[in-house]
SEFIZA-3560 file (N, C-alpha, C; in Angstrom, 3 decimals):
REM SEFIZA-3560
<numar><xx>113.965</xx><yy>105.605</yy><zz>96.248</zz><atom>N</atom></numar>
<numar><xx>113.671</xx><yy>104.280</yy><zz>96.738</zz><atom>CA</atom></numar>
<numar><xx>113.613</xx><yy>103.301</yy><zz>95.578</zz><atom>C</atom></numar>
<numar><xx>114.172</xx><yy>102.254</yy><zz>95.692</zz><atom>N</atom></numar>
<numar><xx>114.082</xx><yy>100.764</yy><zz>94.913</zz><atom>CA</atom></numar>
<numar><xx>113.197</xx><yy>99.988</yy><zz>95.294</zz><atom>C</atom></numar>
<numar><xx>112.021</xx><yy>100.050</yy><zz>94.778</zz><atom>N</atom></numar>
<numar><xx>111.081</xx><yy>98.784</yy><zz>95.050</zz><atom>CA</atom></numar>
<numar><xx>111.621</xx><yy>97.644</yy><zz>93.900</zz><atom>C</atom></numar>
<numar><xx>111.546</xx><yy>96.628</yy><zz>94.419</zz><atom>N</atom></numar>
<numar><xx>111.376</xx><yy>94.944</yy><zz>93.547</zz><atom>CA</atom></numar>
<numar><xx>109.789</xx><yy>95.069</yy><zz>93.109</zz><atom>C</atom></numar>
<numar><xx>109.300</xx><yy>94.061</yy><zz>91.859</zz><atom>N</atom></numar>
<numar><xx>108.158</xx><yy>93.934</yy><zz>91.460</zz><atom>CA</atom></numar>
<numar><xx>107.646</xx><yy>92.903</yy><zz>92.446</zz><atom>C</atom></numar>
<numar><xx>106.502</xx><yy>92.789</yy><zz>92.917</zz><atom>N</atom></numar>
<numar><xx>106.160</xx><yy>91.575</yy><zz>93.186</zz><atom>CA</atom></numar>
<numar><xx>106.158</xx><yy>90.348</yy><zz>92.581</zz><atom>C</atom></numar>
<numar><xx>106.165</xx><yy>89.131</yy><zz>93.229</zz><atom>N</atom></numar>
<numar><xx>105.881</xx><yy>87.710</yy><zz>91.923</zz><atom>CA</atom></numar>
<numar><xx>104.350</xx><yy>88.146</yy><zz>91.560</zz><atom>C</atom></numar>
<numar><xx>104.447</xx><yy>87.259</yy><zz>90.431</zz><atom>N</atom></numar>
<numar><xx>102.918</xx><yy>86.847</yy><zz>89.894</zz><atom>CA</atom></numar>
<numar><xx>103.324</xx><yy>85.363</yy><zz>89.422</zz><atom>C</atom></numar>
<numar><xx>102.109</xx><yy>84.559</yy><zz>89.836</zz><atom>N</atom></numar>
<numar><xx>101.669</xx><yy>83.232</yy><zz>89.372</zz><atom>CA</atom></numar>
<numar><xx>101.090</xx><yy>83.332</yy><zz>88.554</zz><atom>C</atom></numar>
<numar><xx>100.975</xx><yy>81.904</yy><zz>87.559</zz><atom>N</atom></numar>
<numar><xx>100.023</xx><yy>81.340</yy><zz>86.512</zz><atom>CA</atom></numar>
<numar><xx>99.110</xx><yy>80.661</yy><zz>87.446</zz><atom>C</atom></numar>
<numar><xx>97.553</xx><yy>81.374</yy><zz>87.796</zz><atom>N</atom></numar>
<numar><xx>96.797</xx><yy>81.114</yy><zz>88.287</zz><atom>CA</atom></numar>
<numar><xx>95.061</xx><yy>80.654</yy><zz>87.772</zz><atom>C</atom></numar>
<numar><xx>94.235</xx><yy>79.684</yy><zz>88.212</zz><atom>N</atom></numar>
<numar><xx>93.047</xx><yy>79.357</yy><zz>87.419</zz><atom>CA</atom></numar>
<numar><xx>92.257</xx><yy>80.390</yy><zz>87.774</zz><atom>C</atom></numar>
<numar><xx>91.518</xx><yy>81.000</yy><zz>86.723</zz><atom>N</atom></numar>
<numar><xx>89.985</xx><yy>82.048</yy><zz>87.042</zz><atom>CA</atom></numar>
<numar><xx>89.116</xx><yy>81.666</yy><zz>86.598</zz><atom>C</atom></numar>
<numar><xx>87.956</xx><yy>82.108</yy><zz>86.590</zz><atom>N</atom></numar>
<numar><xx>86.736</xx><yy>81.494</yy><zz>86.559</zz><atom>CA</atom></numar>
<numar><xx>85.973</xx><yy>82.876</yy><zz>85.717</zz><atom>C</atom></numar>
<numar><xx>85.413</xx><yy>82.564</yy><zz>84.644</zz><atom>N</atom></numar>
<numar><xx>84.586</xx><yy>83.403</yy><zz>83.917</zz><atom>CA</atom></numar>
<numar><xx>83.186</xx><yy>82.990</yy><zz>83.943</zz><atom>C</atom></numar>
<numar><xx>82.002</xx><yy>83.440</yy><zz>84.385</zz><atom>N</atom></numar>
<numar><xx>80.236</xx><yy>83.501</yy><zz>84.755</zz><atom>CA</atom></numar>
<numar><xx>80.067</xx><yy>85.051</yy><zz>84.509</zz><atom>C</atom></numar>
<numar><xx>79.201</xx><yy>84.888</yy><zz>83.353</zz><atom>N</atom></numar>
<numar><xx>78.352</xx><yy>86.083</yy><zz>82.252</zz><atom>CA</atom></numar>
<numar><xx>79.175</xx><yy>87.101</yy><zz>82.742</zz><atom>C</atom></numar>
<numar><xx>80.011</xx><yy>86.923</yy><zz>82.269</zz><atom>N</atom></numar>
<numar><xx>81.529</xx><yy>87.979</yy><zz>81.737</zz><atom>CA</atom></numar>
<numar><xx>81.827</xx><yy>88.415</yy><zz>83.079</zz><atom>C</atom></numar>
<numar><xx>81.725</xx><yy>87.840</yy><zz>84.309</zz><atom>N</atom></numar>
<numar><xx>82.198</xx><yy>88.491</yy><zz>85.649</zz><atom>CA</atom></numar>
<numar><xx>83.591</xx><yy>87.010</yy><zz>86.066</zz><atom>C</atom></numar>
<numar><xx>84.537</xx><yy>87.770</yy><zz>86.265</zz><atom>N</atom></numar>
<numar><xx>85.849</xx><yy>87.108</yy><zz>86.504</zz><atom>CA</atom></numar>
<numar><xx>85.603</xx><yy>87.077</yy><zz>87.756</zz><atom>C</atom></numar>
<numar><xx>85.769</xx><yy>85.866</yy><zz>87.983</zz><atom>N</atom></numar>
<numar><xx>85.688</xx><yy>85.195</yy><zz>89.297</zz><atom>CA</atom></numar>
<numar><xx>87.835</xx><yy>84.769</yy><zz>89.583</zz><atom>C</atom></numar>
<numar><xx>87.708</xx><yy>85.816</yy><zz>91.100</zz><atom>N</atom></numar>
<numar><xx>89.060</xx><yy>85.215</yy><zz>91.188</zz><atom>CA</atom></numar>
<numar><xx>89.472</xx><yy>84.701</yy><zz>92.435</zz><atom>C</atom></numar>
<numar><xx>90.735</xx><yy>83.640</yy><zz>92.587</zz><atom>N</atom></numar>
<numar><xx>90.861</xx><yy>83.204</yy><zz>93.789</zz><atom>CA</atom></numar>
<numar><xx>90.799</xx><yy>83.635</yy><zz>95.362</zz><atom>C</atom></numar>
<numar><xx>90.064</xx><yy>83.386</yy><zz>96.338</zz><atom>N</atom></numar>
<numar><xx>90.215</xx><yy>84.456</yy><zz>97.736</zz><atom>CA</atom></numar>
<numar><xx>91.605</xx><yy>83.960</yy><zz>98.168</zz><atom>C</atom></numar>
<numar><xx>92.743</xx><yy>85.188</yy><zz>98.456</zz><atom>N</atom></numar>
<numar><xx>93.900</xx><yy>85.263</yy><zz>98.570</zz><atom>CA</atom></numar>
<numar><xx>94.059</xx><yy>84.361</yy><zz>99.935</zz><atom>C</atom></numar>
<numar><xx>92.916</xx><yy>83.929</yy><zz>101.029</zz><atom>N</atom></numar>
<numar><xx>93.013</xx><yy>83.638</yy><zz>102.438</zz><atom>CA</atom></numar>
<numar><xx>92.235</xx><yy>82.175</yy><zz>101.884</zz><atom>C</atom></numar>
<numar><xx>91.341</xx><yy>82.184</yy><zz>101.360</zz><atom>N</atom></numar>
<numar><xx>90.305</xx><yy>80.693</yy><zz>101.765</zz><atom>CA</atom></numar>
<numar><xx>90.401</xx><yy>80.159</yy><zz>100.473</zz><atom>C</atom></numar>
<numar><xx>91.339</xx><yy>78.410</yy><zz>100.913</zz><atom>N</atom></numar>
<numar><xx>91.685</xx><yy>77.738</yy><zz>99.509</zz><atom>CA</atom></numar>
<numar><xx>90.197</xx><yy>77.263</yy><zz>98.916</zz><atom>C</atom></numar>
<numar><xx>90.332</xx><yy>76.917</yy><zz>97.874</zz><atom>N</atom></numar>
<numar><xx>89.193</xx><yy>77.183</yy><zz>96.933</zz><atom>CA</atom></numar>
<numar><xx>87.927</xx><yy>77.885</yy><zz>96.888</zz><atom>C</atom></numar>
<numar><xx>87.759</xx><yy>79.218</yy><zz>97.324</zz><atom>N</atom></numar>
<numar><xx>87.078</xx><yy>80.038</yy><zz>97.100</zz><atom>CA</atom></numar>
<numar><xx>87.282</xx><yy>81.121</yy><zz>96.297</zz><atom>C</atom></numar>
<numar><xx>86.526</xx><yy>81.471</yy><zz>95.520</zz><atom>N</atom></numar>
<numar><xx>86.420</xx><yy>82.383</yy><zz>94.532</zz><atom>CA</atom></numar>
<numar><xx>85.637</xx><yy>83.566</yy><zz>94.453</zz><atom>C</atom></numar>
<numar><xx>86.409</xx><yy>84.864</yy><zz>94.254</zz><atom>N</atom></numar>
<numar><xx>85.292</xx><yy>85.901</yy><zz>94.702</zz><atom>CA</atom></numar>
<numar><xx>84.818</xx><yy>86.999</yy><zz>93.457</zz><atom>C</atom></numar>
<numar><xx>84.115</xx><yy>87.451</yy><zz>93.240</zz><atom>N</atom></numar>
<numar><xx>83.996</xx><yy>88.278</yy><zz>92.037</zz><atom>CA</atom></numar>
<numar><xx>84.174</xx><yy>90.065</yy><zz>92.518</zz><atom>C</atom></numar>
<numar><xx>84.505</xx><yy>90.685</yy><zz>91.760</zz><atom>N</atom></numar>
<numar><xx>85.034</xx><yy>92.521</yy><zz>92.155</zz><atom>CA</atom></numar>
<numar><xx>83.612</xx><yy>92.941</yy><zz>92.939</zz><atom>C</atom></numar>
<numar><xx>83.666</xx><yy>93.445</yy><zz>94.111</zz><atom>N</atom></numar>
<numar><xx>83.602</xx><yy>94.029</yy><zz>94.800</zz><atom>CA</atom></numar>
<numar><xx>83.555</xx><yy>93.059</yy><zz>96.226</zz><atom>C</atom></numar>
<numar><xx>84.264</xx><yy>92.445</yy><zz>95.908</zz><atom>N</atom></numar>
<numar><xx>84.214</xx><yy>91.604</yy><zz>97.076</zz><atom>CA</atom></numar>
<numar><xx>84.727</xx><yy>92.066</yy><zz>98.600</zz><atom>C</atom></numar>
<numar><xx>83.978</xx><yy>92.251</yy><zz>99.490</zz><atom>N</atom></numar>
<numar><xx>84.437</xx><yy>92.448</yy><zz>100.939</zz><atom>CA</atom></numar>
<numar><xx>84.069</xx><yy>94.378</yy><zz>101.218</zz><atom>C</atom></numar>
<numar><xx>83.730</xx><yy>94.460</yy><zz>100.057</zz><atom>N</atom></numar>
<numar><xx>83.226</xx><yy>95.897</yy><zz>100.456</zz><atom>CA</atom></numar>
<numar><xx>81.320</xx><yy>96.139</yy><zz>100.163</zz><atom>C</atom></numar>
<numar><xx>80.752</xx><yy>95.723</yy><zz>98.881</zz><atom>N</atom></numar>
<numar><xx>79.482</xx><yy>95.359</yy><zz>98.264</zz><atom>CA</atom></numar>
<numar><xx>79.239</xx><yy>94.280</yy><zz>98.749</zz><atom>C</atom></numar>
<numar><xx>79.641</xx><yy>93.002</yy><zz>98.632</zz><atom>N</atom></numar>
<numar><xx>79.277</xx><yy>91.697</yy><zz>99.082</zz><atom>CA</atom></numar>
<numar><xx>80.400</xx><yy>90.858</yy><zz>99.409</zz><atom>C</atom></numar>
<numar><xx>79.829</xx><yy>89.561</yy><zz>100.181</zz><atom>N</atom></numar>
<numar><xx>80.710</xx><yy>88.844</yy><zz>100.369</zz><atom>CA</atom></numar>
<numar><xx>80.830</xx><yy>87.181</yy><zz>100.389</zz><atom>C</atom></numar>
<numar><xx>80.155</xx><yy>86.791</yy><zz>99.325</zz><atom>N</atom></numar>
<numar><xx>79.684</xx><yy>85.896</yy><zz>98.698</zz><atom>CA</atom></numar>
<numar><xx>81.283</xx><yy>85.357</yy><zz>97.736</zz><atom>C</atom></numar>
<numar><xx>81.264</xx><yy>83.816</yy><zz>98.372</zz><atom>N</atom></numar>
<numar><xx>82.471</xx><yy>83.157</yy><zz>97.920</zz><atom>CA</atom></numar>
<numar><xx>81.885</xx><yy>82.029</yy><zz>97.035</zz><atom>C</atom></numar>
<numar><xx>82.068</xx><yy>81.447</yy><zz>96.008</zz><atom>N</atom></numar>
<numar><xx>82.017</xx><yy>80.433</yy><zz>94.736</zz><atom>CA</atom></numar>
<numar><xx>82.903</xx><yy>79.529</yy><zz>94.906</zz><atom>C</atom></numar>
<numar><xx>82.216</xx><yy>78.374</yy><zz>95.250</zz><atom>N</atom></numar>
<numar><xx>83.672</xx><yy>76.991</yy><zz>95.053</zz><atom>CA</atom></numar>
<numar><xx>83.881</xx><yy>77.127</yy><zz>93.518</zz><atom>C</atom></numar>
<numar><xx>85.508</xx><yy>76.280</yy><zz>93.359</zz><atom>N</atom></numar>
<numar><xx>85.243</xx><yy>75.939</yy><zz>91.503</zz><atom>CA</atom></numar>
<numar><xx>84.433</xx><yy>75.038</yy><zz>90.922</zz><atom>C</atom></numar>
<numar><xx>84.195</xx><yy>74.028</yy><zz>91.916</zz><atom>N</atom></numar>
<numar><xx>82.694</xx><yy>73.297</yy><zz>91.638</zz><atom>CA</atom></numar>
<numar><xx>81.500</xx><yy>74.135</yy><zz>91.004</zz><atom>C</atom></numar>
<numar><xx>80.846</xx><yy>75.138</yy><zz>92.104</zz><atom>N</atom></numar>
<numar><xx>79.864</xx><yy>75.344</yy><zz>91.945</zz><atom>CA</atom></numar>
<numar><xx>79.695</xx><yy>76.971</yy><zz>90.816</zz><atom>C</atom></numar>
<numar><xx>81.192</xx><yy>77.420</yy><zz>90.350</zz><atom>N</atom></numar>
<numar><xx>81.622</xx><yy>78.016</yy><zz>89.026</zz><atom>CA</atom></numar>
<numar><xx>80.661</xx><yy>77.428</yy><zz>88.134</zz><atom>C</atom></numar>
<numar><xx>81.968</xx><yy>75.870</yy><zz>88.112</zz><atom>N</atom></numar>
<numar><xx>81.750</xx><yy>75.032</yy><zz>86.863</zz><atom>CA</atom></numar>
<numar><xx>80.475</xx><yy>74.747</yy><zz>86.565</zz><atom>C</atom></numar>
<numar><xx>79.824</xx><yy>74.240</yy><zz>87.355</zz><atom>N</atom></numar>
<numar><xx>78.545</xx><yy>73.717</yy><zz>87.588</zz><atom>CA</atom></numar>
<numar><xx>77.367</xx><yy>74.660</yy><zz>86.910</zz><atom>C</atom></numar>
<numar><xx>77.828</xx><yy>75.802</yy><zz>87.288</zz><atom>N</atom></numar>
<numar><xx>76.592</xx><yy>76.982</yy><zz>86.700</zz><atom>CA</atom></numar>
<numar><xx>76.813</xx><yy>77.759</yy><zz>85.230</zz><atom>C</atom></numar>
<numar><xx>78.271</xx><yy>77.130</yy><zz>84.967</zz><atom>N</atom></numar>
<numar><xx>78.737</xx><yy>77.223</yy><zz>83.561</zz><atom>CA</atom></numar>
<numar><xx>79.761</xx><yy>78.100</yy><zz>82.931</zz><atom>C</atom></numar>
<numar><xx>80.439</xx><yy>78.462</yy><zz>84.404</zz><atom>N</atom></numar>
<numar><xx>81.366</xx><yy>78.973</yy><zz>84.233</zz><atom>CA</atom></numar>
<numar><xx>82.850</xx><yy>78.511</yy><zz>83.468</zz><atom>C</atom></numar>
<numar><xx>83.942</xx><yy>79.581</yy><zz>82.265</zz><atom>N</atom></numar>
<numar><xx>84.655</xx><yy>78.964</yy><zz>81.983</zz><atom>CA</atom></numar>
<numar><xx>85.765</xx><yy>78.888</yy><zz>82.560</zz><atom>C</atom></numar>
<numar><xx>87.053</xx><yy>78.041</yy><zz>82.430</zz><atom>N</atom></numar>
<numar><xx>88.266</xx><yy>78.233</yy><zz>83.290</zz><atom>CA</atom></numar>
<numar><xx>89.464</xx><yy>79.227</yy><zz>82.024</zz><atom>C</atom></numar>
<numar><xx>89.880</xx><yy>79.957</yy><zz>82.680</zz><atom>N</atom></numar>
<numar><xx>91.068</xx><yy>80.514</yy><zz>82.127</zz><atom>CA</atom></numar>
<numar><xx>92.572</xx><yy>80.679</yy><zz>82.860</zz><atom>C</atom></numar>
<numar><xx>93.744</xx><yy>81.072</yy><zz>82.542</zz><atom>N</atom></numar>
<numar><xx>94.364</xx><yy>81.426</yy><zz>83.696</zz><atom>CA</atom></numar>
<numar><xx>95.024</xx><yy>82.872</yy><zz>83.390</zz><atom>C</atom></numar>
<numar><xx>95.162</xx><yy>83.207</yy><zz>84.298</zz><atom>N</atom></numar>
<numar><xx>95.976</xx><yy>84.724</yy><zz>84.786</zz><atom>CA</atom></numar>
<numar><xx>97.088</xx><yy>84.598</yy><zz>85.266</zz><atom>C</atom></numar>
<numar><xx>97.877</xx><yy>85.691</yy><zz>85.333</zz><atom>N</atom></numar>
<numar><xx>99.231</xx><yy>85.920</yy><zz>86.045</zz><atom>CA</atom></numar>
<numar><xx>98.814</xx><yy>86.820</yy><zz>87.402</zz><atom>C</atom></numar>
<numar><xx>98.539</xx><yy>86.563</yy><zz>88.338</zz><atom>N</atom></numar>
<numar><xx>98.636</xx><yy>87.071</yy><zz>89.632</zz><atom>CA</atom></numar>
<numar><xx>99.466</xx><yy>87.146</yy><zz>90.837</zz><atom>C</atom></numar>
<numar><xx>99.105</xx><yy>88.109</yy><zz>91.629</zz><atom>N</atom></numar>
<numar><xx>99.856</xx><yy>87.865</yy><zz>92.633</zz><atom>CA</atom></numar>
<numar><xx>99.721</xx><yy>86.784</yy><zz>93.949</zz><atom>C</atom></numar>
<numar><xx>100.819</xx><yy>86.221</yy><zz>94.045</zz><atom>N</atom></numar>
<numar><xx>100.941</xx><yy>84.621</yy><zz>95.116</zz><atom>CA</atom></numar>
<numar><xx>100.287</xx><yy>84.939</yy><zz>96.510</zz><atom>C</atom></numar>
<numar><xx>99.171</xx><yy>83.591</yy><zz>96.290</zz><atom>N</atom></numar>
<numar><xx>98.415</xx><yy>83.741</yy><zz>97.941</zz><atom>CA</atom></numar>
<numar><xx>99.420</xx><yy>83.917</yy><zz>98.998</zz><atom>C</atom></numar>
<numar><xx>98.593</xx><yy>84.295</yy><zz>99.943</zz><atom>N</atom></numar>
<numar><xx>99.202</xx><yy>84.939</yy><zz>101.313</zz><atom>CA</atom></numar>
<numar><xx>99.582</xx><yy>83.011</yy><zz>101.653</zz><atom>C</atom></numar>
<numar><xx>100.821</xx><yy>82.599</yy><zz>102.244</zz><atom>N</atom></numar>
<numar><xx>101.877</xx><yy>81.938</yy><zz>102.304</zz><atom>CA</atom></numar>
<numar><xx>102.333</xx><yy>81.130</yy><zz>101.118</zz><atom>C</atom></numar>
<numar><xx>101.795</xx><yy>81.775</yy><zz>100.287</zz><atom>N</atom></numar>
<numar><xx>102.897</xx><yy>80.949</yy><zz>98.893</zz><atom>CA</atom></numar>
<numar><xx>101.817</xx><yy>79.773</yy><zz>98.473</zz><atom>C</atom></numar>
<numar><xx>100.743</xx><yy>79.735</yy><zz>99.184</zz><atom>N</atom></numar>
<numar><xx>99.956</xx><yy>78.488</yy><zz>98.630</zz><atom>CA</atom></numar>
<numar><xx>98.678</xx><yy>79.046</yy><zz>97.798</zz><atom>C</atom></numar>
<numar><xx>98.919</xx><yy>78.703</yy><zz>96.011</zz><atom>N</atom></numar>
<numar><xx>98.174</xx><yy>79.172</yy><zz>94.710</zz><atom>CA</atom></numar>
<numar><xx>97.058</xx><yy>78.137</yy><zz>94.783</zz><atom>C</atom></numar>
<numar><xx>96.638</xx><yy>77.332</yy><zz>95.482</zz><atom>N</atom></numar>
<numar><xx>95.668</xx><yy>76.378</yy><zz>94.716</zz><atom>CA</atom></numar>
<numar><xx>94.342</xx><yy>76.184</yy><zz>95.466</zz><atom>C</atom></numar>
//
């Protein structure tokens, strides 16, 4: 079998005391940190990232579910 790679985007993340906060693939500007949807399910605007002192970086990820990154 021939699989293709998936795309990956240049996407914004969010760093709070070393936990990478990353985009929710379904809900535009929400941000979720690893274990999300199984441990908890607690979403972060980038507002309220920034606000608590979080930094911005970006990643190469894979493209939200219909093509919309932002």
């Amino acid at each position: 079998m021939n699989y293709d790679p998936a795309d990956k985007v240049s996407t914004i993340v969010y760093t709070l005391n070393g936990i990478t906060y990353l985009p929710h693939y379904r809900h535009v500007n929400a941000y979720v940190k690893p274990g999300y949807g199984r441990a908890h399910f607690e979403e972060m605007s980038a507002a309220e990232l920034i606000f608590a002192g979080a930094i911005t970086s970006t990643e190469y990820l894979f493209s939200r579910v219909g093509g919309n990154n932002g």
